[in-house]
C-alpha positions, 0 to 999 in steps of 0.5 A: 511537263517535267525535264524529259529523261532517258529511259534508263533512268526509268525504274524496273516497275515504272519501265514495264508498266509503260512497256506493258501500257505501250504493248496494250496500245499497239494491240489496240492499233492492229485491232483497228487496223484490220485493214493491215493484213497478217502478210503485209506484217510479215513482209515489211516487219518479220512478225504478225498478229499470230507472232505476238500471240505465240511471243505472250505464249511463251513468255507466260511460260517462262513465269510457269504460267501455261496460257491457251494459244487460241485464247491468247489469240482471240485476245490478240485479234478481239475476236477467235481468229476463225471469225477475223479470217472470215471478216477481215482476211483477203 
């Protein structure tokens, strides 16, 4: 393995692919975790699954690109919310 680095060093492409690969692996952590409940994360985090849906949102909207909540939603929770509430919400 090379000489660890700061990530300032990181170039602009090199940082998002990782913050973007980092972003994809922390979703794949909330699908798993479905234990972990929407209010517990707002409680001990101030954010939610709904959060991150609403945050991508609003950041395609800021490149012009108009994304459906509830489809970002259903991507979020790998699977539409209504069916993770019913299997999963308490």
């Amino acid at each position: 393995m090379p000489d660890a680095r700061s990530p300032d060093t990181l170039s602009r492409q090199q940082r998002e692919a990782i913050e973007a690969a980092v972003f994809r692996r922390f979703v794949t952590h909330l699908r798993k975790r479905t234990d972990v409940q929407n209010i517990d994360l707002m409680t001990l985090g101030g954010f939610c699954r709904n959060c991150l849906s609403k945050w991508f949102c609003e950041e395609a909207e800021k490149s012009g690109v108009a994304l459906d909540y509830e489809a970002v939603r259903s991507d979020i929770y790998d699977m539409p919310y209504s069916e993770w509430k019913k299997r999963y919400q308490k």
